[in-house]
C-alpha positions as CSV (number, residue, x, y, z in Angstrom):
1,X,29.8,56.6,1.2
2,X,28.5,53.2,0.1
3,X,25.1,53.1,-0.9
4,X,24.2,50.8,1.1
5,X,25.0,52.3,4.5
6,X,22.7,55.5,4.2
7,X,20.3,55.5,7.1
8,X,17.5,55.3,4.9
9,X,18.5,51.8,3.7
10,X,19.1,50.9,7.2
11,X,16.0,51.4,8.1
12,X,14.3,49.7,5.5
13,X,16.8,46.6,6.0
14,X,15.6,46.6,9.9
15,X,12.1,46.6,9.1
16,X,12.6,43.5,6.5
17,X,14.2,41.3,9.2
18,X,11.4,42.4,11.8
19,X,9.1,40.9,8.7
20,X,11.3,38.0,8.1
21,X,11.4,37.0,11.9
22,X,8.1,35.4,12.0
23,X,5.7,36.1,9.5
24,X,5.4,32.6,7.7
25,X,1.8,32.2,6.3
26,X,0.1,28.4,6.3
27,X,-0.1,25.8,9.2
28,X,3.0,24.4,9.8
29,X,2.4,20.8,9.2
30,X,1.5,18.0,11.7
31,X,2.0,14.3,11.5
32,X,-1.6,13.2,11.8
33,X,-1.8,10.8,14.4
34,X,-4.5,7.9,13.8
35,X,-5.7,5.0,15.8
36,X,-4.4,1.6,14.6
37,X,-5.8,-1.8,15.5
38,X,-4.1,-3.4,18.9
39,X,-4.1,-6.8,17.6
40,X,-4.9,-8.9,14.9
41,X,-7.3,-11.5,14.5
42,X,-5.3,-14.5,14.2
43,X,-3.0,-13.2,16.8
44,X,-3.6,-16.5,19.2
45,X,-1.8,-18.5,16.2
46,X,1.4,-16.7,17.1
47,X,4.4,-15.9,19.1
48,X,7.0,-13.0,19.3
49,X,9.8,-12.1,17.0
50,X,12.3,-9.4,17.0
51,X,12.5,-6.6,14.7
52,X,15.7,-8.3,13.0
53,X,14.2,-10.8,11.9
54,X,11.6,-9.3,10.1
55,X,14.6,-6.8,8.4
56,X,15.9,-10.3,6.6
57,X,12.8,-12.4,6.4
58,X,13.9,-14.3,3.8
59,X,16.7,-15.9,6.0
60,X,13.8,-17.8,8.2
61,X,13.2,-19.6,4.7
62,X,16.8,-21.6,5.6
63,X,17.5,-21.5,1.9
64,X,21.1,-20.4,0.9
65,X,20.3,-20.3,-2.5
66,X,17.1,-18.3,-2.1
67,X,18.8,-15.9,0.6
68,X,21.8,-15.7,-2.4
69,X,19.2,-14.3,-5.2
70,X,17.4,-11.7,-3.0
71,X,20.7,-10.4,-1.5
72,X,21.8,-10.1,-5.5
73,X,19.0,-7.9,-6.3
74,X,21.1,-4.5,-7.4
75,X,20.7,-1.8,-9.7
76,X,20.6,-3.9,-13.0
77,X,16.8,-4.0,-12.0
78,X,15.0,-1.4,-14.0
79,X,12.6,-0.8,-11.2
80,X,15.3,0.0,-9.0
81,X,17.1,2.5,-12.1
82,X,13.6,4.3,-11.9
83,X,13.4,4.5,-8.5
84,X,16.2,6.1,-8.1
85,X,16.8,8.6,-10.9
86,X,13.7,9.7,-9.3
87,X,15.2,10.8,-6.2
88,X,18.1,12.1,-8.0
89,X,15.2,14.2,-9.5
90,X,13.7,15.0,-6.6
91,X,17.2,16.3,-4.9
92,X,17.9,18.1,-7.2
93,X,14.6,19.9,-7.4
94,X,15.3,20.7,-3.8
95,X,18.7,21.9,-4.3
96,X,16.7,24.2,-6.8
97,X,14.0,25.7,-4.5
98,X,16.7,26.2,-1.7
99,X,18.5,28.4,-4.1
100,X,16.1,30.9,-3.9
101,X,16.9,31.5,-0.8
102,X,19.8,33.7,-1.9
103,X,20.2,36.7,-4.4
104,X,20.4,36.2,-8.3
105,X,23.9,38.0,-10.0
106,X,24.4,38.5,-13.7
107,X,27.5,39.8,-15.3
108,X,27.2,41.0,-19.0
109,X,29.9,43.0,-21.3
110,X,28.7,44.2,-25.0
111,X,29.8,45.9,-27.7
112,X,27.1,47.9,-30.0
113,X,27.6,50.6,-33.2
114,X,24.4,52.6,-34.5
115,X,23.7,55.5,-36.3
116,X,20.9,57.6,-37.1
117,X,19.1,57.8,-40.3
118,X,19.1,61.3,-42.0
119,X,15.9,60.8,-44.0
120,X,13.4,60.9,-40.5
121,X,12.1,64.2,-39.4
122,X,13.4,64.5,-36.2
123,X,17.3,63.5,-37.6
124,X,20.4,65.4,-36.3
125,X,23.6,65.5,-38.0
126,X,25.7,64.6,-34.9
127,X,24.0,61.0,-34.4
128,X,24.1,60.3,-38.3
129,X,27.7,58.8,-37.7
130,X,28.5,55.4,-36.4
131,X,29.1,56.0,-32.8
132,X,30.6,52.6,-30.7
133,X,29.5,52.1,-27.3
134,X,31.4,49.7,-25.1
135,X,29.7,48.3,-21.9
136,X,30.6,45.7,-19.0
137,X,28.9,45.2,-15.4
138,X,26.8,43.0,-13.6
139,X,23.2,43.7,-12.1
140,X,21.7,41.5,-8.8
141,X,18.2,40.9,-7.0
142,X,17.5,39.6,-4.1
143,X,13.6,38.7,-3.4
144,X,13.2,38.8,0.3
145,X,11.0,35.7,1.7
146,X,8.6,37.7,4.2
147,X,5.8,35.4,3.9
148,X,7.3,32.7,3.5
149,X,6.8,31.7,0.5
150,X,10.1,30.3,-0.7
151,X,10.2,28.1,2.7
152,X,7.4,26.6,2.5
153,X,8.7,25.5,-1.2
154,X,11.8,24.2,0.2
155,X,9.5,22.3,2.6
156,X,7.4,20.9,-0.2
157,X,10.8,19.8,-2.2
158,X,12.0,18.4,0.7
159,X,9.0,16.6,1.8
160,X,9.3,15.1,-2.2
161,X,12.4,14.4,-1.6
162,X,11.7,12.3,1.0
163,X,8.5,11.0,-0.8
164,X,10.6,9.3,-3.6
165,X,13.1,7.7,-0.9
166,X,10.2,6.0,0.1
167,X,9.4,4.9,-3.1
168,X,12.6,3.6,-3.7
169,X,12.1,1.5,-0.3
170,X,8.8,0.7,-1.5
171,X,10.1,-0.7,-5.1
172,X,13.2,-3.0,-2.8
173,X,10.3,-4.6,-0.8
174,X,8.2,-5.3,-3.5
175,X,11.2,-6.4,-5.3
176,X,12.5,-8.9,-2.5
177,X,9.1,-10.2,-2.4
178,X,9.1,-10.7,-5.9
179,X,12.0,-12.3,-6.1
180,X,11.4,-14.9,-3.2
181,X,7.7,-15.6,-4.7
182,X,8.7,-16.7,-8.1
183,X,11.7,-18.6,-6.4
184,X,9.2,-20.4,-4.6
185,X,7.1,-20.7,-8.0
186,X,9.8,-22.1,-9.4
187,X,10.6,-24.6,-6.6
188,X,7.2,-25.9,-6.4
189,X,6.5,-26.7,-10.1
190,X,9.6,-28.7,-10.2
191,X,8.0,-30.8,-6.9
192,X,4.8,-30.9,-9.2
193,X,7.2,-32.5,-11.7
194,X,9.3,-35.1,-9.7
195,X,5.3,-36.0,-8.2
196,X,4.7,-36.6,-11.8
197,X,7.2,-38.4,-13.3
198,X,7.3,-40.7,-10.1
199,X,3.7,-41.4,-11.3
200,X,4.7,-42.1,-14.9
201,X,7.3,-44.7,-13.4
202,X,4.4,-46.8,-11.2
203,X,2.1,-46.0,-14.3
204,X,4.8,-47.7,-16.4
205,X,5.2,-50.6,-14.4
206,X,1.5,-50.7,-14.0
207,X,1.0,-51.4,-18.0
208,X,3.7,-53.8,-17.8
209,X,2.0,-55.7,-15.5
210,X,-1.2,-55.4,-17.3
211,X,0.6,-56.1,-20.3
212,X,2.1,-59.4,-19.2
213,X,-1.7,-60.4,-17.7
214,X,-3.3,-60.0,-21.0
215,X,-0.4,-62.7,-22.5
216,X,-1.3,-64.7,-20.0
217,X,-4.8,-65.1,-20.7
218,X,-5.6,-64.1,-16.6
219,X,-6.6,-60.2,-17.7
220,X,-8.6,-58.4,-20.5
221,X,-7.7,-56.1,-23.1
222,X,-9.6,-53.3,-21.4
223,X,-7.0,-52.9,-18.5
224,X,-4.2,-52.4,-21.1
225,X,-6.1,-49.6,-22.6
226,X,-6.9,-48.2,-19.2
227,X,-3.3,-48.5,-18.4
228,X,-2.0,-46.8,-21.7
229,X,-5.2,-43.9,-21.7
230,X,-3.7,-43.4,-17.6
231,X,-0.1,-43.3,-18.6
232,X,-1.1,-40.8,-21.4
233,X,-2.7,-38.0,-19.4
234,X,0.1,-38.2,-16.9
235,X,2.7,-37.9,-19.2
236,X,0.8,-35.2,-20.9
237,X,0.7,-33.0,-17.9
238,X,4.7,-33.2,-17.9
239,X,4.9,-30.6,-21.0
240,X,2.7,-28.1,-19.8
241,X,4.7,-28.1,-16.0
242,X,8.0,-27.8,-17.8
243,X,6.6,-24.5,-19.3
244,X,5.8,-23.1,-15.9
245,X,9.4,-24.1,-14.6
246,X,10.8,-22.0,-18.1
247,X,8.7,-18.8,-17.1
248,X,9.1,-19.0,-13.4
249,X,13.4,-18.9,-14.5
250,X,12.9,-16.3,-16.7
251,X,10.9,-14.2,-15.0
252,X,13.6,-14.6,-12.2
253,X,16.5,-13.9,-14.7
254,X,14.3,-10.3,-15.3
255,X,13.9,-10.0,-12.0
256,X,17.6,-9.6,-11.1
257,X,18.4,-7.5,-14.4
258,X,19.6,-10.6,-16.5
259,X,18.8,-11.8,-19.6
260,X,17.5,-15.6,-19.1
261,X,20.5,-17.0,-21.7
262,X,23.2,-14.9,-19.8
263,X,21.3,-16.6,-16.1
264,X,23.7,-19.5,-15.5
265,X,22.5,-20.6,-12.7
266,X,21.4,-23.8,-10.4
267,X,17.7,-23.2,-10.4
268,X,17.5,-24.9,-13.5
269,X,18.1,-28.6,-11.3
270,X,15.2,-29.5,-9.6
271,X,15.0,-28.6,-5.8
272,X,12.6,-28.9,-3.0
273,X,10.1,-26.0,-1.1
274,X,12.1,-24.2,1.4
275,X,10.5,-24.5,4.9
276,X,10.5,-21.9,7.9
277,X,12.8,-22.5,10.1
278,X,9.8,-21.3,12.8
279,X,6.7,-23.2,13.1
280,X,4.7,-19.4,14.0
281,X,4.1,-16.3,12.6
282,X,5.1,-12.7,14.7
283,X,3.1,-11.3,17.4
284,X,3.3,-7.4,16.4
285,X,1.4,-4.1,17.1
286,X,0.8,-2.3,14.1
287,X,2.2,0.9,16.1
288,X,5.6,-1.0,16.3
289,X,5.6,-2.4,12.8
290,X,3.0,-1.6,10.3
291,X,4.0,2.0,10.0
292,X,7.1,1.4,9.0
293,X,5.7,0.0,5.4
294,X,7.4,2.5,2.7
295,X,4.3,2.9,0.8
296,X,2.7,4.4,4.2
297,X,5.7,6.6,5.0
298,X,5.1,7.7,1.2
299,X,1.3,8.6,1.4
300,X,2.3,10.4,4.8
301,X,5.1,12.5,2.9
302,X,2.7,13.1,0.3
303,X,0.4,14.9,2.8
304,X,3.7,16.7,4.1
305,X,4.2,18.2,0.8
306,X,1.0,18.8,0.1
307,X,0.2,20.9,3.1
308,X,3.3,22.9,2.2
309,X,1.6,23.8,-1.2
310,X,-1.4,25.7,1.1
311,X,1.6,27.7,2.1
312,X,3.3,28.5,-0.9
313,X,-0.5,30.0,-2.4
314,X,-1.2,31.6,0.4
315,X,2.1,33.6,0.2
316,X,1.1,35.0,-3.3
317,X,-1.8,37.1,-1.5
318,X,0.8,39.3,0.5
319,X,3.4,41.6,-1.1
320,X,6.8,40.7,-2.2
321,X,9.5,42.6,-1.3
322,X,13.2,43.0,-3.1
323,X,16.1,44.4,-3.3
324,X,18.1,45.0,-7.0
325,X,20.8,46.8,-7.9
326,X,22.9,47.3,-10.9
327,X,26.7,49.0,-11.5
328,X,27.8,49.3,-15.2
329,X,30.9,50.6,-17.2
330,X,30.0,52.2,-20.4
331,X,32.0,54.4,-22.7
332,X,32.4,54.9,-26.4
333,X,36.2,54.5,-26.2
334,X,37.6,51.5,-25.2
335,X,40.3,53.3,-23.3
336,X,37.8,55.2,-21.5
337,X,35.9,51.8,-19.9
338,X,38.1,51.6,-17.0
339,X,37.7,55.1,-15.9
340,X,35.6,55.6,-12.7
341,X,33.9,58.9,-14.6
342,X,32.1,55.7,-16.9
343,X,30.3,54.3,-14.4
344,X,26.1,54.1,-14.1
345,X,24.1,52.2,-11.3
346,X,20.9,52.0,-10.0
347,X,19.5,50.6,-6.8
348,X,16.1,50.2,-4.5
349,X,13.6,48.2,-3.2
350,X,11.3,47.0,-4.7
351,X,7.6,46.0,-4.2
352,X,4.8,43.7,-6.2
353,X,1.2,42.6,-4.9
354,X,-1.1,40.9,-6.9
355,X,-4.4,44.0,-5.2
356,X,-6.8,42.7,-7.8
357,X,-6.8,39.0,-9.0
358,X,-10.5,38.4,-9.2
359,X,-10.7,35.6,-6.2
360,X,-8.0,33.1,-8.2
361,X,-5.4,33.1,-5.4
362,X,-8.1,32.3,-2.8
363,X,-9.6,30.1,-4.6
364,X,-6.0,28.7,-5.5
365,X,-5.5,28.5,-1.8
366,X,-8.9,26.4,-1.4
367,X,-8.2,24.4,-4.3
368,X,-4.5,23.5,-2.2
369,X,-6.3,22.6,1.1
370,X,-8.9,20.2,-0.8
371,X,-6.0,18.8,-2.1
372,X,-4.9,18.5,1.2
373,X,-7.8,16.8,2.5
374,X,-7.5,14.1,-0.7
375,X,-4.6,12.9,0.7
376,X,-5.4,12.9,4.1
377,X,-7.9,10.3,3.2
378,X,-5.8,8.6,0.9
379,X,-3.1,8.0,3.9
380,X,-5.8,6.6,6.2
381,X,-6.9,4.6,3.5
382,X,-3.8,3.7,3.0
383,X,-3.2,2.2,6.3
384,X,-6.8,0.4,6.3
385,X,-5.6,-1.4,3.0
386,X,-2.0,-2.6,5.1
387,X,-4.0,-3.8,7.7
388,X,-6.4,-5.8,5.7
389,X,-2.7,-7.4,3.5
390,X,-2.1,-8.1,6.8
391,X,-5.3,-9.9,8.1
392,X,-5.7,-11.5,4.8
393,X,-2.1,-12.8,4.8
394,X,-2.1,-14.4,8.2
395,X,-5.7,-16.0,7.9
396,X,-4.6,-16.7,4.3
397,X,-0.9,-18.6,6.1
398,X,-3.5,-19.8,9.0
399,X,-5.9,-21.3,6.6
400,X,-3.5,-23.2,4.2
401,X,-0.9,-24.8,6.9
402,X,-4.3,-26.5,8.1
403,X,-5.2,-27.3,4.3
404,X,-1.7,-28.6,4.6
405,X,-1.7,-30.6,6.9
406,X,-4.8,-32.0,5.8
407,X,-3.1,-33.0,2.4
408,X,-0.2,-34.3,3.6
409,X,-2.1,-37.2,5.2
410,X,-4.5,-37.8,2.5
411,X,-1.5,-38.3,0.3
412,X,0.0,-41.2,2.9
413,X,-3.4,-42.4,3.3
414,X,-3.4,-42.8,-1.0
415,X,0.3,-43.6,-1.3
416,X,-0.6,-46.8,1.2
417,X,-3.7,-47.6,-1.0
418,X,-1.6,-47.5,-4.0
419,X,0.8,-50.0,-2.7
420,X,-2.5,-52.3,-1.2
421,X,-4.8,-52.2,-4.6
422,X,-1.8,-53.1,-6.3
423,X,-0.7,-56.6,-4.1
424,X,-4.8,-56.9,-4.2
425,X,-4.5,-56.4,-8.4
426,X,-1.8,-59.0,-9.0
427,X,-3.3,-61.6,-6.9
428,X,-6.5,-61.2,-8.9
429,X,-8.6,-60.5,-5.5
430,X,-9.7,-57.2,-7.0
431,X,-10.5,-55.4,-10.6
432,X,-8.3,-52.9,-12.3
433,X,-10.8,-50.3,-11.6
434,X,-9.6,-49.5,-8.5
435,X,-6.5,-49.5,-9.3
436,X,-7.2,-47.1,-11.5
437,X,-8.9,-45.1,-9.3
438,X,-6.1,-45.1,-6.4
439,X,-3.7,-44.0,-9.1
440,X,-5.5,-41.3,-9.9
441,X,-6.5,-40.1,-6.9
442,X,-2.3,-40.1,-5.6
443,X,-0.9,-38.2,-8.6
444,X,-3.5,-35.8,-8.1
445,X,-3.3,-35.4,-4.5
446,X,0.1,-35.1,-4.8
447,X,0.1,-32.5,-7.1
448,X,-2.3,-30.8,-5.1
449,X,-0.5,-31.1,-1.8
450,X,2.9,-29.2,-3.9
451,X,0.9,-26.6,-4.7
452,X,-0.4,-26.2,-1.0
453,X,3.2,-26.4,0.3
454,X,4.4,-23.4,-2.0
455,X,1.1,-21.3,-1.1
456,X,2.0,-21.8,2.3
457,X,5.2,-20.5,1.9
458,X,4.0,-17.6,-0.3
459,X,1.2,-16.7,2.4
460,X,4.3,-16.4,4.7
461,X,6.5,-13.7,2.6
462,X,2.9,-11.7,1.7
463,X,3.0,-11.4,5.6
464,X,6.4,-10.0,6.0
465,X,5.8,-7.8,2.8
466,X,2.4,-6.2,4.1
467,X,4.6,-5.5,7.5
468,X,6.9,-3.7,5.1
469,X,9.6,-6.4,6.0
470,X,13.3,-5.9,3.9
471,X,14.8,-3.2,5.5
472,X,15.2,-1.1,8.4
473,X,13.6,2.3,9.0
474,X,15.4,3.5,11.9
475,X,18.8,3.3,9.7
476,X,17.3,5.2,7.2
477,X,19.1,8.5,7.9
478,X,22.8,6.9,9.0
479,X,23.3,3.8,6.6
480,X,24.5,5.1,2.9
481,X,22.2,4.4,0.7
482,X,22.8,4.3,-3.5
483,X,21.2,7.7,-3.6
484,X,23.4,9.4,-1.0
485,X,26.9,8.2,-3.0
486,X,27.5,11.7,-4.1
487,X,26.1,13.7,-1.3
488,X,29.6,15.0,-0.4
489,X,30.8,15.7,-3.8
490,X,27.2,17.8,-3.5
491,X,28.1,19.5,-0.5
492,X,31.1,20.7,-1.8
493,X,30.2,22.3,-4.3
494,X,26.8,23.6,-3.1
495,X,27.6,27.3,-3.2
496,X,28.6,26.2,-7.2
497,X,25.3,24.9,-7.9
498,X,23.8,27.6,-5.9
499,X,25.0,30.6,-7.8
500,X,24.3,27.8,-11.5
């Protein structure tokens, strides 16, 4: 009869499943469901936009070169390596805890000679010669998961698991963000630059003219040296802009996993700040949108795996039950390893309860649910951070366009006076003071109205970053993403790595 149909075994089998049916210790875990804000308050300044839009902001830019370099953003980037090998980490961990699901085999063989030494007291003469023993078998265990110990670890890897997708989807939006910011960088120190060197050329033509008054006895000395000491400190702004343009390319050459040498590319020709090709900002819910931010799907995974941990410690109060079971061959002749009078086994069930542990697996349990609680409160907070990205972006977009605006007519207003004070200068009907003064005032309001146009345009990718803008939750599951390219290779040979 096989040893394991005798009744007694059958009964002790039918109680374990009875156990196993339903005797998982923890809470099982709930989402927790928290109130978000129903609007936001600069939601008057704008109008409605579908979800596609937001999944490829950077198309609203209308900037094929721009939409080219965020599209390009691939593996090369070392964030992105990180990221990943993470979750190739993380899966595999979970492939690990789902293993112990099933019973652990070992198969061993050996080969051994002794003997005795004749010089103890308790010595016998038939064990003082070199006796062989030859041995081969295989021994198995199988912990039986009453509690639920070992699910609620396959929970907790699974929940990582999901945790580090989320970080990967949290290191793409960063990086698309990234990338667009210091295009736009880029772009709006080389505006900074044309503004300037458009200066140096009326600057230029301004000494001239200065120049050829002083010859003519119609204009002192002191407007030439105006003229030069003007001329100087634009043309001495020109150096420290070109540097900015060299950093914002490099950094852009990192960005994409390039070194800046091997980054041929057209950035390096000057170009102009891309602008929306909408005049308004989204209308959203938070509900709709905001949650779909990967560093909030990560905090809420977090708490998912934590709360599996409560589980796991609370399982090490209750008994553990298994079954283990070994079947050797052993004989001193070779010859004699195959016969069926060699044979020796062992089998039963086994059980192990940590009675006595002083309070540590409570307390360990406690320790598990304050945990718990940490991250609760680090998911809400969280979400009130994303909210206040959000508010600060849009009244941050809101705030500039007007500054904008603003700038863009002071700098008609002092490109006009430019052109007047100058007509006014070389008719002699005013002093080279104010034309000075105009000259100033445009290059500077130029510059300044460059560096409003990129902010502008940077306030508007903050917005779709804090929405979580870059890709698509709801695909999340079907699409196939970089760390899903060997999943069915995995599957394949599961039952491999299971029995590894």
């Amino acid at each position: 009869m096989n040893m394991f149909t005798k009744p007694h075994y059958l009964t002790v089998l039918c109680c374990v499943c009875g156990f196993y049916a339903g005797c998982t210790v923890g809470l099982d875990y709930q989402k927790p469901a928290l109130e978000m804000p129903e609007g936001w308050t600069e939601q008057e300044q704008m109008t409605t936009v579908s979800d596609e839009v937001l999944k490829t902001w950077w198309t609203v830019l209308n900037d094929p070169m721009l939409s080219g370099l965020v599209e390009s953003v691939s593996s090369d980037n070392p964030n992105i390596q990180e990221a990943y090998y993470r979750i190739e980490e993380s899966r595999a961990l979970r492939d690990y805890a789902t293993g112990e699901y099933y019973p652990g085999a070992n198969i061993s063989a050996s080969y051994t000679r002794s003997r005795e030494s004749a010089n103890t007291a308790f010595s016998f003469p038939a064990l003082q010669e070199e006796l062989g023993r030859y041995s081969t078998g295989f021994d198995a265990a199988w912990e039986l998961d009453l509690f639920g110990g070992i699910k609620r670890s396959v929970q907790y890897a699974q929940a990582s698991l999901e945790a580090s997708v989320e970080s990967f989807r949290s290191v793409q939006t960063s990086l698309y963000a990234e990338v667009a910011g210091n295009y736009i960088e880029l772009r709006t120190v080389q505006m900074r630059i044309q503004y300037a060197l458009e200066n140096i050329r009326i600057q230029q033509e301004t000494l001239m003219l200065t120049e050829n008054r002083f010859k003519a006895g119609i204009a002192p000395e002191l407007d030439v040296s105006q003229a030069r000491q003007n001329l100087a400190n634009t043309e001495a702004q020109v150096p420290f802009l070109r540097l900015a343009e060299i950093q914002a390319f490099n950094r852009l050459a990192v960005l994409l996993g390039r070194y800046p040498q091997d980054f041929d590319s057209d950035l390096k020709m000057s170009g102009t700040i891309p602008v929306p090709a909408m005049e308004n900002l989204p209308a959203v819910l938070p509900a709709d949108l905001l949650r779909q931010r990967p560093d909030i799907r990560l905090a809420e995974r977090q708490l998912a795996a934590q709360s599996a941990r409560i589980g796991i410690a609370t399982a090490e109060i209750y008994p553990s039950f298994s079954l283990s079971g070994s079947f050797y061959l052993e004989a001193e002749q070779f010859s004699d390893l195959g016969k069926w009078s060699s044979r020796s086994y062992n089998y039963g069930p086994g059980l192990r309860w940590r009675v006595f542990e002083g309070g540590r697996l409570r307390n360990l349990v406690r320790a598990e649910e304050a945990r718990t609680e940490q991250l609760l409160a680090s998911y809400e907070r969280t979400i009130l951070t994303a909210v206040e990205e959000v508010e600060n972006a849009l009244a941050a977009y809101t705030q500039e366009s007007q500054r904008q605006e603003a700038l863009q007519r002071s700098v008609q207003a002092s490109e006009n006076t430019v052109r007047l004070v100058q007509s006014l200068y070389r008719s002699g009907l005013t002093d080279f003071q104010n034309v000075l003064d105009a000259q100033r005032t445009l290059s500077s309001q130029q510059d300044t109205l460059a560096v409003s146009q990129g902010a502008v345009v940077l306030d508007l990718i903050r917005i779709y970053k804090a929405f979580g803008g870059g890709w698509d939750p709801d695909a999340i599951e079907a699409e196939q993403l970089p760390i899903d390219a060997g999943e069915s290779e995995n599957s394949s040979n599961e039952q491999q790595s299971q029995n590894e």
